[in-house]
N, C-alpha and C positions, 0 to 999 in steps of 0.2 A: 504494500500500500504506500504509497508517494505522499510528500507530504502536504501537496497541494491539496489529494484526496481528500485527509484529515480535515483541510479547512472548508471542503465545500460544504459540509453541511452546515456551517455556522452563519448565523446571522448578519446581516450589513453589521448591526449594532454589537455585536458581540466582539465581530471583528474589532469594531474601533474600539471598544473596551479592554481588549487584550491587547492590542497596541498602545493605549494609553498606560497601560499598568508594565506591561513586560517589554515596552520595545521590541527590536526584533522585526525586521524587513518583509520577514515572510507574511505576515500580514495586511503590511500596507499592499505588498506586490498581491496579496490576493483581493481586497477592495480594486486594486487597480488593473486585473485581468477580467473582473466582473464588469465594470463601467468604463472601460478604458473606447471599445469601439463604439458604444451612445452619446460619450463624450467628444469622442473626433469625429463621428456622423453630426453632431451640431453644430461642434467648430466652421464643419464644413460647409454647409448649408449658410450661416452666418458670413463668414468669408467668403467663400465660391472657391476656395485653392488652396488644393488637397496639401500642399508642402506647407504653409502660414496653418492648418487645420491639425497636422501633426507636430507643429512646435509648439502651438497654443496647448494643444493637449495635454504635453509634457507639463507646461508653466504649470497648467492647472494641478494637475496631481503634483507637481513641486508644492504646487502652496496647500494644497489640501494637508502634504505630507506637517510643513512648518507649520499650519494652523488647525490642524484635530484637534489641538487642546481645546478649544472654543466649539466645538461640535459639539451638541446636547444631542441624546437620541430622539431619534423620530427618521427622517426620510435622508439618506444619505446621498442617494441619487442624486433627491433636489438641490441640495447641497451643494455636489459635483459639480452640476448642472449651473447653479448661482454663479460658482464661482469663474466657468469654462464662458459664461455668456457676457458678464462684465468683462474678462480679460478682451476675448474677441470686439466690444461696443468700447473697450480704450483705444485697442488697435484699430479700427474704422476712425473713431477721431482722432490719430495721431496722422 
């Protein structure tokens, strides 16, 4: 059993919980295999171009990574999703 395995069955929320308590990459990188392609499918559609859509996508999950302290549970998606559509509507006005 892989350890990826081990995490699918845990919750968005559970995940951030155990990365907030334990650290340890393997669970952001499993929040980030779950929404990683929702998240650059928006980028994309927002931008219109797929290269600016997968650097955007990184930033986001960079800042999700520095700012999970401030995530309460409830909808982690939306969350993603806040943060990937701001970054992308700074990049349109810069």
């Amino acid at each position: 059993m892989t350890a990826r395995h081990d995490l699918e069955h845990l919750s968005d929320d559970a995940l951030v919980e155990r990365f907030k308590a334990q650290g340890g990459d393997r669970y952001f990188a499993e929040i980030a295999r779950r929404h990683g392609r929702p998240i650059q499918a928006a980028c994309r559609n927002i931008l219109r171009d797929d290269s600016l859509a997968e650097d955007l996508t990184q930033e986001t999950f960079q800042r999700a990574f520095t700012e999970i302290g401030r995530f309460q549970d409830g909808n982690l998606r939306g969350w993603l999703f806040t943060i990937a559509r701001r970054l992308c509507i700074n990049h349109l006005k810069s």
